[in-house]
Predicted model as a PDB file, atoms N, CA, C, CB and O in Angstrom, pLDDT in the B-factor column:
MODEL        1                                                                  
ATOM      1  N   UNK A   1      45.313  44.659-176.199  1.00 73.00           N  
ATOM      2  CA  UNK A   1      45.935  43.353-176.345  1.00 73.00           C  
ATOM      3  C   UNK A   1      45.954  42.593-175.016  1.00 73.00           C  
ATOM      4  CB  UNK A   1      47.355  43.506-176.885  1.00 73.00           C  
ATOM      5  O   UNK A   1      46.189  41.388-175.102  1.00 73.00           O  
ATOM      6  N   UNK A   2      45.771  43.040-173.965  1.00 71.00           N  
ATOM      7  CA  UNK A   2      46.322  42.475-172.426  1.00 71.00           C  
ATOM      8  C   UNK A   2      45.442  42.217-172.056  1.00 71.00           C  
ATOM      9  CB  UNK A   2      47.001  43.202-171.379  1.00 71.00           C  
ATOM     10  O   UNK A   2      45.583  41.228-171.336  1.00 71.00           O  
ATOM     11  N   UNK A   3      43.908  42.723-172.136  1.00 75.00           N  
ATOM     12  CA  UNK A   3      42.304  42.437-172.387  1.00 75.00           C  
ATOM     13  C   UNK A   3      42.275  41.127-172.954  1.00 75.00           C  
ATOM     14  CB  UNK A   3      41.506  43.507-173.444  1.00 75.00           C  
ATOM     15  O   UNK A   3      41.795  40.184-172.324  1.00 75.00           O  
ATOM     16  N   UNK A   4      42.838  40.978-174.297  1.00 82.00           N  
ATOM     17  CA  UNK A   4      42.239  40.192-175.476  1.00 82.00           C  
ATOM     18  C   UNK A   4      43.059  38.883-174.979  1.00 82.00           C  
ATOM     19  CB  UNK A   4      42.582  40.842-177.245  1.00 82.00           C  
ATOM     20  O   UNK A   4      42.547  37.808-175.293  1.00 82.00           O  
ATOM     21  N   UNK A   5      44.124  38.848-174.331  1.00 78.00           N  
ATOM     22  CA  UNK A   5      45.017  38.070-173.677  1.00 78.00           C  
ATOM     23  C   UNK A   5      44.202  37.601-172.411  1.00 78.00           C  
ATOM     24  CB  UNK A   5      46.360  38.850-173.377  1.00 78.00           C  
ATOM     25  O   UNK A   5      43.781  36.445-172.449  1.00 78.00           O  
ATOM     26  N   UNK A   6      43.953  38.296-171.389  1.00 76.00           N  
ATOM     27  CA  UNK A   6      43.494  37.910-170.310  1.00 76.00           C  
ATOM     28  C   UNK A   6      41.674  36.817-171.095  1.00 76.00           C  
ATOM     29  CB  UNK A   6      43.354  39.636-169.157  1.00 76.00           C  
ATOM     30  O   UNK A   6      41.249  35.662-171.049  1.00 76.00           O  
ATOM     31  N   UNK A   7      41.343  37.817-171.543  1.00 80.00           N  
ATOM     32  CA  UNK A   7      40.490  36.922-171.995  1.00 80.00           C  
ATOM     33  C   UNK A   7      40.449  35.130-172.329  1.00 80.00           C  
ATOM     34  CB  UNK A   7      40.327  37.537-172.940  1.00 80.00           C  
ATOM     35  O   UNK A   7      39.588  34.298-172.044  1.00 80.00           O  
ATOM     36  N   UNK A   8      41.747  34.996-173.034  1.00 82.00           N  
ATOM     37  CA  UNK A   8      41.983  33.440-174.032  1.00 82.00           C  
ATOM     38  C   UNK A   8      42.741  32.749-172.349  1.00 82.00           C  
ATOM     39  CB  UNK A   8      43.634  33.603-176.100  1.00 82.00           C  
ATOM     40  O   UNK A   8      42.676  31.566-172.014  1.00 82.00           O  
ATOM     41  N   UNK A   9      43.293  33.677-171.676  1.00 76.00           N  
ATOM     42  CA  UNK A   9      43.405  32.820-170.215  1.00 76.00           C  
ATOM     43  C   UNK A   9      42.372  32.236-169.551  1.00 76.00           C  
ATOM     44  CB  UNK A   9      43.864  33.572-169.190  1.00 76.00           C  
ATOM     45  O   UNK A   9      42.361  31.116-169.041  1.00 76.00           O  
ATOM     46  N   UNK A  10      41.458  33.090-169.581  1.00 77.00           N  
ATOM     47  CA  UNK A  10      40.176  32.816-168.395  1.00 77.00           C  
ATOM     48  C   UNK A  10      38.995  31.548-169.452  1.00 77.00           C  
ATOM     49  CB  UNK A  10      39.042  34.950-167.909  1.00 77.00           C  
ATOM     50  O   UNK A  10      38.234  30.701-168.985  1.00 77.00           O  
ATOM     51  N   UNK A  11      39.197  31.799-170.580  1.00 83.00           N  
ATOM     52  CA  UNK A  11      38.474  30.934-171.921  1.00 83.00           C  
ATOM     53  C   UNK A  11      39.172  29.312-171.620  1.00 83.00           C  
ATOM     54  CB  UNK A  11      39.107  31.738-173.880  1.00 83.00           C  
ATOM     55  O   UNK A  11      38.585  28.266-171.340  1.00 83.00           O  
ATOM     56  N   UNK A  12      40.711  29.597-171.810  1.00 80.00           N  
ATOM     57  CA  UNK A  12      41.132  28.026-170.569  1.00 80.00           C  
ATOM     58  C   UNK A  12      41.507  27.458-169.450  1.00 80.00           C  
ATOM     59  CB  UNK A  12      41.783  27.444-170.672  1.00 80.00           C  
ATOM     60  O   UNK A  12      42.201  26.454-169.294  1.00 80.00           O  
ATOM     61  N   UNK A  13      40.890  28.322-168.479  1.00 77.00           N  
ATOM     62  CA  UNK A  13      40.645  27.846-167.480  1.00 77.00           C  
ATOM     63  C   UNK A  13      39.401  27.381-167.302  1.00 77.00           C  
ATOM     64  CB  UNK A  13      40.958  28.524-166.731  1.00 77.00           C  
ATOM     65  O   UNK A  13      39.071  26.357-166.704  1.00 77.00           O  
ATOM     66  N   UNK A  14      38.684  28.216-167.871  1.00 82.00           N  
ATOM     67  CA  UNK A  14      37.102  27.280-168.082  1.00 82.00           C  
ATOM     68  C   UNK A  14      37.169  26.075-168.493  1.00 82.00           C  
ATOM     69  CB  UNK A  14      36.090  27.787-169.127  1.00 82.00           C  
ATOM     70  O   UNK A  14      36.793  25.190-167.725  1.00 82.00           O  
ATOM     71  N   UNK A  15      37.668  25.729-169.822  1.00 85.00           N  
ATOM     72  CA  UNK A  15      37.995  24.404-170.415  1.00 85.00           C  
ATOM     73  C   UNK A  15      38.425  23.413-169.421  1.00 85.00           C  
ATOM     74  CB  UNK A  15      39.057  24.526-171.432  1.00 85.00           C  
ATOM     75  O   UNK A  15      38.020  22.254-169.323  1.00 85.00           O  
ATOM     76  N   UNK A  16      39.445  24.116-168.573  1.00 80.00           N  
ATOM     77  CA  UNK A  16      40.649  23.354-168.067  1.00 80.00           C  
ATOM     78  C   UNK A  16      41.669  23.009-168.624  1.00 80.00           C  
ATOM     79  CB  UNK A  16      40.432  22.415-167.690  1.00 80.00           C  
ATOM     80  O   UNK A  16      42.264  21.954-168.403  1.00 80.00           O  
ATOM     81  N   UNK A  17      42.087  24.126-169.655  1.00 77.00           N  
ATOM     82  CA  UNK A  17      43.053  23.751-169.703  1.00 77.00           C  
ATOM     83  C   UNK A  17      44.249  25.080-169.551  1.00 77.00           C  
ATOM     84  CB  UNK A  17      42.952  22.938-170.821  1.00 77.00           C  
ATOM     85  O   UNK A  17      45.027  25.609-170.345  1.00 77.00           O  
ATOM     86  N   UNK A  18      44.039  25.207-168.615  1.00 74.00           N  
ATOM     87  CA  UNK A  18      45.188  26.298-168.089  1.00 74.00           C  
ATOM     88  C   UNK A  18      45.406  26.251-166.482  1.00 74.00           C  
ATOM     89  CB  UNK A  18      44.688  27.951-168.489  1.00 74.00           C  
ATOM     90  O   UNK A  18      44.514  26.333-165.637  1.00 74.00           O  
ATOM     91  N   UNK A  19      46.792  26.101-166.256  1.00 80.00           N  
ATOM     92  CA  UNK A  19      47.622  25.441-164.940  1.00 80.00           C  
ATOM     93  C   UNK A  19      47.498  26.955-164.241  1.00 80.00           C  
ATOM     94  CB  UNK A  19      49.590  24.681-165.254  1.00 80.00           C  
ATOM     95  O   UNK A  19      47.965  27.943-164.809  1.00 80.00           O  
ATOM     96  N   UNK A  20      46.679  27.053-162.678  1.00 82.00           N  
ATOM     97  CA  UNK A  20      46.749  27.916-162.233  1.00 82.00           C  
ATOM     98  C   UNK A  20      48.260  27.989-161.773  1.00 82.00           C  
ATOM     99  CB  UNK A  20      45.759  27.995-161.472  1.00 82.00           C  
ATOM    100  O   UNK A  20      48.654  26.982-161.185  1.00 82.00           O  
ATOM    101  N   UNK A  21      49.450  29.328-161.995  1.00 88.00           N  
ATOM    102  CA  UNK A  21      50.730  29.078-161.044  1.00 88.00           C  
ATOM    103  C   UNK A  21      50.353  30.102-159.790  1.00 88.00           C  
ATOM    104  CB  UNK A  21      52.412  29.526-161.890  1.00 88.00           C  
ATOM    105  O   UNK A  21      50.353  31.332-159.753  1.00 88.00           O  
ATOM    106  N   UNK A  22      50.031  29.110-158.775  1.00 95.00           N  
ATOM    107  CA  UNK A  22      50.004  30.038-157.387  1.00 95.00           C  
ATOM    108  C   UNK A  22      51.354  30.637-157.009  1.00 95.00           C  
ATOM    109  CB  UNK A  22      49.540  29.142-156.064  1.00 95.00           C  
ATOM    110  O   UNK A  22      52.449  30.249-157.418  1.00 95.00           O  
ATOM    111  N   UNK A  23      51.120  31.616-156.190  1.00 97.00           N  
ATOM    112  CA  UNK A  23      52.387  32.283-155.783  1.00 97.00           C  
ATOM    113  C   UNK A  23      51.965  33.085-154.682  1.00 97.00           C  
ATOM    114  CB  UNK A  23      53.096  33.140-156.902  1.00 97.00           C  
ATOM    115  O   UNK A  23      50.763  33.156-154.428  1.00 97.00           O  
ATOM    116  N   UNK A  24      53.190  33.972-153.689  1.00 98.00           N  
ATOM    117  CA  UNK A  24      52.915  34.719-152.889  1.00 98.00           C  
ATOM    118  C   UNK A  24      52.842  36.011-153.749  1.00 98.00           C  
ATOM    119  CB  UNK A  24      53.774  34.616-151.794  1.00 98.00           C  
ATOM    120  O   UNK A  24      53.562  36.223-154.725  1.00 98.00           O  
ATOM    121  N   UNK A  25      51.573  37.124-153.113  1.00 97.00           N  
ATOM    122  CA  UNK A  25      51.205  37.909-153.990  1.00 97.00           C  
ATOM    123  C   UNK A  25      51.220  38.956-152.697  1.00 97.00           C  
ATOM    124  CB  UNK A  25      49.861  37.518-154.956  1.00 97.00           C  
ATOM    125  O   UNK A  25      50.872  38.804-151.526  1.00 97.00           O  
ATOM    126  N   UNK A  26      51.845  40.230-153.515  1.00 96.00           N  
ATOM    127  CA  UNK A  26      51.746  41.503-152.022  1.00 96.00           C  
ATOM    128  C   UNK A  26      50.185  42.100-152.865  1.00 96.00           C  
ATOM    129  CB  UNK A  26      53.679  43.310-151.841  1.00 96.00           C  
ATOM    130  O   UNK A  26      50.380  42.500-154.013  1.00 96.00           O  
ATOM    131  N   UNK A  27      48.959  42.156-152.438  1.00 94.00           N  
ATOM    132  CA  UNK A  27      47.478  42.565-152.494  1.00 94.00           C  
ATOM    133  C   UNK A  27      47.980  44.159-152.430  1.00 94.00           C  
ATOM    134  CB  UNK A  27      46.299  41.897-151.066  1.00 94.00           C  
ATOM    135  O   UNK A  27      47.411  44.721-153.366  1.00 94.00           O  
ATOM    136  N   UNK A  28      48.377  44.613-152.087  1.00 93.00           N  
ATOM    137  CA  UNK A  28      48.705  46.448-152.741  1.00 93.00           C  
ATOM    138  C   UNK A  28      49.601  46.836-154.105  1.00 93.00           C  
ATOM    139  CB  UNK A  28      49.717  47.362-151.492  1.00 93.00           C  
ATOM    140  O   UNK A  28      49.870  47.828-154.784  1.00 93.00           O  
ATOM    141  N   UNK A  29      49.864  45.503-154.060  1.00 93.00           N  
ATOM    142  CA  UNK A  29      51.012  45.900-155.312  1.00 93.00           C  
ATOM    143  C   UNK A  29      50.195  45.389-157.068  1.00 93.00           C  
ATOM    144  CB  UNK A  29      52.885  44.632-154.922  1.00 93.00           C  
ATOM    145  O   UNK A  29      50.040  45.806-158.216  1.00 93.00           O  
ATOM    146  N   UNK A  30      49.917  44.320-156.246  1.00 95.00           N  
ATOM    147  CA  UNK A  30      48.661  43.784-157.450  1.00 95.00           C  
ATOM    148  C   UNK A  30      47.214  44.692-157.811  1.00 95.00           C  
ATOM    149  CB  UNK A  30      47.979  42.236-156.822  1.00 95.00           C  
ATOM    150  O   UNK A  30      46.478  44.584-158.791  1.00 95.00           O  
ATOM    151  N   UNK A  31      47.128  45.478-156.809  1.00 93.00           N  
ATOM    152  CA  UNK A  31      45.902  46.240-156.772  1.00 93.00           C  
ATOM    153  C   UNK A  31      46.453  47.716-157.574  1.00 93.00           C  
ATOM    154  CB  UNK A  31      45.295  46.435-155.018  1.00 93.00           C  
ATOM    155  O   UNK A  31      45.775  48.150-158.505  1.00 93.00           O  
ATOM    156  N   UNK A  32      47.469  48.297-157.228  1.00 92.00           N  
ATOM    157  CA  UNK A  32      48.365  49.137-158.294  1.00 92.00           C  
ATOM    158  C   UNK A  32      48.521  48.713-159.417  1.00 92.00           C  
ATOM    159  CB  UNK A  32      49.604  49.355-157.995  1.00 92.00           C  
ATOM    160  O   UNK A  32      47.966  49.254-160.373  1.00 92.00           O  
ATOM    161  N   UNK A  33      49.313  47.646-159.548  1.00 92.00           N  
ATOM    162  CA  UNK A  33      49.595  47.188-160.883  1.00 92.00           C  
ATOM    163  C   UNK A  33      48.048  46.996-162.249  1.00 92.00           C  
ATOM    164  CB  UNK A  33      50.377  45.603-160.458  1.00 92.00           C  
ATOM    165  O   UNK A  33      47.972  46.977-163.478  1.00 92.00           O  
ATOM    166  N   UNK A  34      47.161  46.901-161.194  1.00 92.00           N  
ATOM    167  CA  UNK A  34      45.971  46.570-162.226  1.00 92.00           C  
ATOM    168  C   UNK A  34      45.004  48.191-162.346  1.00 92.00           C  
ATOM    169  CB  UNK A  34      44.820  45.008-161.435  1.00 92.00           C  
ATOM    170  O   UNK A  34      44.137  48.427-163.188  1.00 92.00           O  
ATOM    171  N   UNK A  35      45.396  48.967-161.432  1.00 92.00           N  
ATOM    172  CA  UNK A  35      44.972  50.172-161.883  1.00 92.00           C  
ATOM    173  C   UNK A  35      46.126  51.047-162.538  1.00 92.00           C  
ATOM    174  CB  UNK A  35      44.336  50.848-160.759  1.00 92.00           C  
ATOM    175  O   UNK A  35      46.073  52.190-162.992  1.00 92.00           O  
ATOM    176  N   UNK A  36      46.564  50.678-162.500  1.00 91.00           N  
ATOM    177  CA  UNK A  36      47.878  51.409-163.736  1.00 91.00           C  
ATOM    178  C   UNK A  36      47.318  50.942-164.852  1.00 91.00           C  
ATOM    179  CB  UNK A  36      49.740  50.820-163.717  1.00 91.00           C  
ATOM    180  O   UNK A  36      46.838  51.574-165.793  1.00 91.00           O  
ATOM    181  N   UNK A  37      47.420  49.675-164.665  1.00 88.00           N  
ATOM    182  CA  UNK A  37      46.759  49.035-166.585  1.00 88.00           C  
ATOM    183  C   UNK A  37      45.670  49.570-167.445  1.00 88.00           C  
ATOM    184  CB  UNK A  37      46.052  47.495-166.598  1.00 88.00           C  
ATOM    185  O   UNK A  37      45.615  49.732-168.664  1.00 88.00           O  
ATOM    186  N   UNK A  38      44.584  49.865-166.231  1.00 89.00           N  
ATOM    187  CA  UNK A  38      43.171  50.670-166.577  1.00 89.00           C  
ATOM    188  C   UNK A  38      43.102  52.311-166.579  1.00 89.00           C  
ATOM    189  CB  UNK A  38      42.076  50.227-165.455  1.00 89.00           C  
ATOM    190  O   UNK A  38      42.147  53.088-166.578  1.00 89.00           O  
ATOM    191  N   UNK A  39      44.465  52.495-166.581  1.00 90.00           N  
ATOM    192  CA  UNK A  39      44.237  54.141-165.977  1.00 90.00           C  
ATOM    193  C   UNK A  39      43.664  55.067-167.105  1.00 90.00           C  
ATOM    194  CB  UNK A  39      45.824  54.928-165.452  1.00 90.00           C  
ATOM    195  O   UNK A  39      42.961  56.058-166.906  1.00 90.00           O  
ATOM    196  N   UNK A  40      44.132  54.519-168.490  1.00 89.00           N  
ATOM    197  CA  UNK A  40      43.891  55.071-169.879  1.00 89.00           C  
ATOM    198  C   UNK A  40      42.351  54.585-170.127  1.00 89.00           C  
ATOM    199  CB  UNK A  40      45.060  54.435-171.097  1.00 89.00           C  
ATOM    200  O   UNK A  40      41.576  55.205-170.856  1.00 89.00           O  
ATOM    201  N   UNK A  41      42.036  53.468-169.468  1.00 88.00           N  
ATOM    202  CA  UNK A  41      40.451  53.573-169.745  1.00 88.00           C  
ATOM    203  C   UNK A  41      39.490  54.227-168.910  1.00 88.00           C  
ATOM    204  CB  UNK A  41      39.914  52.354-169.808  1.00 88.00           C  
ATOM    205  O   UNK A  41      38.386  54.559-169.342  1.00 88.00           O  
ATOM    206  N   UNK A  42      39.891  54.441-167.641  1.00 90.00           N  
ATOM    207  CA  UNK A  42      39.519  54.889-166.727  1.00 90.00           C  
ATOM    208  C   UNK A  42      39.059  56.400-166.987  1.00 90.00           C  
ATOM    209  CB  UNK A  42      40.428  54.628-165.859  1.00 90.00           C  
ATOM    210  O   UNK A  42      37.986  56.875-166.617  1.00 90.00           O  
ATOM    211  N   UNK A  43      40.026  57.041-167.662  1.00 91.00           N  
ATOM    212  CA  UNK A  43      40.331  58.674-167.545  1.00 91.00           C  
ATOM    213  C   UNK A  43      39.328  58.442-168.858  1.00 91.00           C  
ATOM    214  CB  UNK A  43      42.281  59.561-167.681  1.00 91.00           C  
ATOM    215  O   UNK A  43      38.333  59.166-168.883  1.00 91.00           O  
ATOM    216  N   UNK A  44      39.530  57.359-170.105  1.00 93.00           N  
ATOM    217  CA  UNK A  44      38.702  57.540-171.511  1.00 93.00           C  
ATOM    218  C   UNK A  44      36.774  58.482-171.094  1.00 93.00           C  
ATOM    219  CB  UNK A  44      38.459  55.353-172.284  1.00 93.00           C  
ATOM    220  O   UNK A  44      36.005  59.327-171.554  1.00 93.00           O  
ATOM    221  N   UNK A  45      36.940  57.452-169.864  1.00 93.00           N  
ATOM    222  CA  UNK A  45      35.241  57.173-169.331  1.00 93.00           C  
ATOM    223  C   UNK A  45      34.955  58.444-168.131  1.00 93.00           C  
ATOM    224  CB  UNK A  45      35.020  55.229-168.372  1.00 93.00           C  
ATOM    225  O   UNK A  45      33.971  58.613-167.411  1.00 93.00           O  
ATOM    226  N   UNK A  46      36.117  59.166-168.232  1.00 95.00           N  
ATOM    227  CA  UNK A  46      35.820  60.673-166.690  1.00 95.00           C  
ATOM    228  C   UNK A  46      35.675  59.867-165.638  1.00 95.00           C  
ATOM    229  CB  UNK A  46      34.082  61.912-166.649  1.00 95.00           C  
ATOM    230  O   UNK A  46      35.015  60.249-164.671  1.00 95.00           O  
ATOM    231  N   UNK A  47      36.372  58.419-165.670  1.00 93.00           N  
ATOM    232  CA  UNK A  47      36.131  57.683-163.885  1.00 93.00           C  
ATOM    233  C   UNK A  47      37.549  58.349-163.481  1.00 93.00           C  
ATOM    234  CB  UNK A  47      36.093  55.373-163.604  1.00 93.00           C  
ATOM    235  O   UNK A  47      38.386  58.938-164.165  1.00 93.00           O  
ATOM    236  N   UNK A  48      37.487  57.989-161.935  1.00 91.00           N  
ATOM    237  CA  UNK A  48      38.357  58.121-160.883  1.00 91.00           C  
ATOM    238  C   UNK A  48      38.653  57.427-160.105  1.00 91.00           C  
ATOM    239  CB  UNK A  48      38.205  58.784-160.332  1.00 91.00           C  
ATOM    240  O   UNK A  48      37.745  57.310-159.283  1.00 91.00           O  
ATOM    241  N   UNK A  49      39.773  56.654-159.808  1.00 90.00           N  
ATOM    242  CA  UNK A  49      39.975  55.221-158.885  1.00 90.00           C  
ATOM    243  C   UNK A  49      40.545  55.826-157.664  1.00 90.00           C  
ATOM    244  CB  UNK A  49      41.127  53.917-159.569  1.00 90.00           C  
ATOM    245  O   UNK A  49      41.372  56.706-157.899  1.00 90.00           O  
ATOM    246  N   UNK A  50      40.341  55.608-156.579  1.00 89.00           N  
ATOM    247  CA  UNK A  50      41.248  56.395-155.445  1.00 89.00           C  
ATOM    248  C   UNK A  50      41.181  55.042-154.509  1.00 89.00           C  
ATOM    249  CB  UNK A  50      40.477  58.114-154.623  1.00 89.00           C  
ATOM    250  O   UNK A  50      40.107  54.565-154.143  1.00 89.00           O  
ATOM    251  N   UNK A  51      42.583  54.433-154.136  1.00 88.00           N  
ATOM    252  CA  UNK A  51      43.239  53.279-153.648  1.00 88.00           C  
ATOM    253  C   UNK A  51      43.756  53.573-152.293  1.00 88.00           C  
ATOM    254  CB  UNK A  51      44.327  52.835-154.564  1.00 88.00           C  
ATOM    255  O   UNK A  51      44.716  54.336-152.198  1.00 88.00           O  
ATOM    256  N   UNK A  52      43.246  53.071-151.273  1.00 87.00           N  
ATOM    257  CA  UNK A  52      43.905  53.374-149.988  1.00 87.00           C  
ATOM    258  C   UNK A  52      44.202  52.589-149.325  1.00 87.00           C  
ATOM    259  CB  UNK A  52      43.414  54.002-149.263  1.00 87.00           C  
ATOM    260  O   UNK A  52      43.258  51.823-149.128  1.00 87.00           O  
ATOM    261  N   UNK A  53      45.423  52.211-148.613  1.00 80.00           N  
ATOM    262  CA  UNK A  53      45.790  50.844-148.455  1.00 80.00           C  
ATOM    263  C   UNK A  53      46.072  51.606-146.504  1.00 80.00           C  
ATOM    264  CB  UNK A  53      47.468  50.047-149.808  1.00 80.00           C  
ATOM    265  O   UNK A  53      46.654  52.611-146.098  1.00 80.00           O  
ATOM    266  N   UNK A  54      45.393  50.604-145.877  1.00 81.00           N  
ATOM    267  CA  UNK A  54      45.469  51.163-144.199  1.00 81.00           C  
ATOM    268  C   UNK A  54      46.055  49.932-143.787  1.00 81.00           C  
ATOM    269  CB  UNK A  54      43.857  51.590-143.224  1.00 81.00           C  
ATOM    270  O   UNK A  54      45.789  49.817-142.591  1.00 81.00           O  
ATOM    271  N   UNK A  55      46.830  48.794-144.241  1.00 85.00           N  
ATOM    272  CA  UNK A  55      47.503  47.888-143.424  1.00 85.00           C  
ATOM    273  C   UNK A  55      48.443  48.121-143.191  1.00 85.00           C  
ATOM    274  CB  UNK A  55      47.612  46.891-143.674  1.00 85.00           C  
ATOM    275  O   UNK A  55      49.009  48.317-144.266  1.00 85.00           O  
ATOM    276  N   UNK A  56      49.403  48.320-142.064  1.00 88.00           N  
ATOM    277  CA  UNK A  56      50.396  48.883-142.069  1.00 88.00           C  
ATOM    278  C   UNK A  56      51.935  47.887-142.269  1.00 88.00           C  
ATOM    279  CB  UNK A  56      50.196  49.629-140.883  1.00 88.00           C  
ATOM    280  O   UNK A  56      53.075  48.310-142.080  1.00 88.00           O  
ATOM    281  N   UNK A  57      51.575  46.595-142.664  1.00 93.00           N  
ATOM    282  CA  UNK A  57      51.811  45.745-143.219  1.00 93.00           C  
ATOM    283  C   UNK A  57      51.850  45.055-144.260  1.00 93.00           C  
ATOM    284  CB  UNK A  57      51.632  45.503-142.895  1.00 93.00           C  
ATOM    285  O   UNK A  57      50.912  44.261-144.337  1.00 93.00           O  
ATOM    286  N   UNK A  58      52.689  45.035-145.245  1.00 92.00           N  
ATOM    287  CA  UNK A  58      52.053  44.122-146.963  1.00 92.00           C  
ATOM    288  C   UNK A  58      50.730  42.947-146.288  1.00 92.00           C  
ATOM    289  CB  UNK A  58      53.942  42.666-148.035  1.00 92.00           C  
ATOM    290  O   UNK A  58      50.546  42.445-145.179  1.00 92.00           O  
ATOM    291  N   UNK A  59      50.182  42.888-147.295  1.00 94.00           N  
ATOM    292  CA  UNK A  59      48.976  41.890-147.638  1.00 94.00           C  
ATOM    293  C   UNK A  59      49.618  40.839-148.472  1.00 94.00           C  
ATOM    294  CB  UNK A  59      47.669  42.604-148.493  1.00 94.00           C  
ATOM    295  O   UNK A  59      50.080  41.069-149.590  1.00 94.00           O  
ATOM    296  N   UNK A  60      49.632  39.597-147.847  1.00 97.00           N  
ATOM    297  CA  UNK A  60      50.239  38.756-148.553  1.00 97.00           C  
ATOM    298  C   UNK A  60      49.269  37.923-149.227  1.00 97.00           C  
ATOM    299  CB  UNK A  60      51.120  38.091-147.820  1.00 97.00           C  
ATOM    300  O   UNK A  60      48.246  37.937-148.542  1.00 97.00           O  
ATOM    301  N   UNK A  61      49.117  37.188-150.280  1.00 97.00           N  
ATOM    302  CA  UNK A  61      47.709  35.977-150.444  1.00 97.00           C  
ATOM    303  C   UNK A  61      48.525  35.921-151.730  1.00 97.00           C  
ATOM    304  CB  UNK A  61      45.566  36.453-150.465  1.00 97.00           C  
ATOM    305  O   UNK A  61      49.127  36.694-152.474  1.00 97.00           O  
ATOM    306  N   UNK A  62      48.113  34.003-151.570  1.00 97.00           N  
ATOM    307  CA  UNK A  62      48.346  32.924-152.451  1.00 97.00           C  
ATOM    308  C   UNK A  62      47.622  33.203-153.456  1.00 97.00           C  
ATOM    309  CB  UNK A  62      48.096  31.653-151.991  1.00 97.00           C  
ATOM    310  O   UNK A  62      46.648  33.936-153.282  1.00 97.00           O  
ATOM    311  N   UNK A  63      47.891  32.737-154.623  1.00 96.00           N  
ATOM    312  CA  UNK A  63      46.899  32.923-156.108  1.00 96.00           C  
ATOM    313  C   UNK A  63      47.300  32.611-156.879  1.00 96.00           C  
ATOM    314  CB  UNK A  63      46.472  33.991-156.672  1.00 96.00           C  
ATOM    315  O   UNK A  63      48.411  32.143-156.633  1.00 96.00           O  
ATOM    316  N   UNK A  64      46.815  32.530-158.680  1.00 91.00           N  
ATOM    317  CA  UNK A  64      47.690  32.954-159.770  1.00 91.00           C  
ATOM    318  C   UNK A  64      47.418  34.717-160.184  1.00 91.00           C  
ATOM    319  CB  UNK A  64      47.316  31.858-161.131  1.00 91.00           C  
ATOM    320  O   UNK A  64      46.350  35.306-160.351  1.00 91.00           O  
ATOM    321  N   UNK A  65      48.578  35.139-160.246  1.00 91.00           N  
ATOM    322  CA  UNK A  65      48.724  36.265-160.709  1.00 91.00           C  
ATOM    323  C   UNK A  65      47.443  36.868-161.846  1.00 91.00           C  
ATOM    324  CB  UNK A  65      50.081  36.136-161.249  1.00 91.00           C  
ATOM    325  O   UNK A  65      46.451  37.581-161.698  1.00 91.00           O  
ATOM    326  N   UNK A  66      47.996  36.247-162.868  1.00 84.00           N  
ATOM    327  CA  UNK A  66      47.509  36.795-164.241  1.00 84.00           C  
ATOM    328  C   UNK A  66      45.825  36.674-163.555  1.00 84.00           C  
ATOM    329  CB  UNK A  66      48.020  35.629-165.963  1.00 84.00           C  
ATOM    330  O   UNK A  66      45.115  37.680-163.584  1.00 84.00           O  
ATOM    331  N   UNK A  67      45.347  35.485-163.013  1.00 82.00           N  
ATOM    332  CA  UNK A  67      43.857  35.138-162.811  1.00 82.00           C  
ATOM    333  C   UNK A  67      43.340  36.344-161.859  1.00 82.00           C  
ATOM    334  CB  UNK A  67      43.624  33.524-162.059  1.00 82.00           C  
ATOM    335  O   UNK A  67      42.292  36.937-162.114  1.00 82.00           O  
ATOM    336  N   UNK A  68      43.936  36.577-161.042  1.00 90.00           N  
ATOM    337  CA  UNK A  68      43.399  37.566-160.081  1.00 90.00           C  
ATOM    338  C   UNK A  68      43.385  39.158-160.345  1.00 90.00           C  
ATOM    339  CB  UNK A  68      44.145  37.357-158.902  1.00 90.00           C  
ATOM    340  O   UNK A  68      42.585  39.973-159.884  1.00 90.00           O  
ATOM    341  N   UNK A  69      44.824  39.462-161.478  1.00 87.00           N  
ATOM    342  CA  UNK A  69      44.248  40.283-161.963  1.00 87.00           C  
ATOM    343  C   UNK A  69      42.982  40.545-162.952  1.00 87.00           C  
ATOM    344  CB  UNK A  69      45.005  40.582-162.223  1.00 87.00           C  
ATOM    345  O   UNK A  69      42.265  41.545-162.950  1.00 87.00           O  
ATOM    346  N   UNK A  70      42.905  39.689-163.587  1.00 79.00           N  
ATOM    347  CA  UNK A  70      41.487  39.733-164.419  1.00 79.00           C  
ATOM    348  C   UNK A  70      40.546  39.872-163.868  1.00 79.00           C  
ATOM    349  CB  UNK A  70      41.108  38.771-165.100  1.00 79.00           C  
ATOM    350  O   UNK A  70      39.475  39.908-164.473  1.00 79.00           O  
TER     351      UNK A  70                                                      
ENDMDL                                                                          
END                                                                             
């Protein structure tokens, strides 16, 4: 469903008709959050994601959420 969702997002933004909402985004937390989502497809397929974050600082960057995870 979150696929089939992200999909009809990115379908209007093409159009134009979907309002990017930028925001401050921590880039390790968004990068977790979107391999959590895939983890059940991930394991379906015998893949392996291994995430290593060496900033010893959050990663901050502007965006819309939902868009960047897709």
């Amino acid at each position: 469903l979150e696929q089939v969702e992200r999909m009809l997002h990115v379908a209007k933004l093409e159009r134009g008709e979907y309002q990017l909402e930028i925001e401050d985004i921590d880039l390790q937390t968004l990068v977790d959050e979107v391999v959590e989502d895939m983890k059940m497809s991930i394991a379906a397929r015998n893949g392996v994601v291994h995430v290593e974050n060496r900033s010893p600082a959050p990663i901050i960057i502007q965006g819309d959420r939902l868009h960047l995870s897709n």
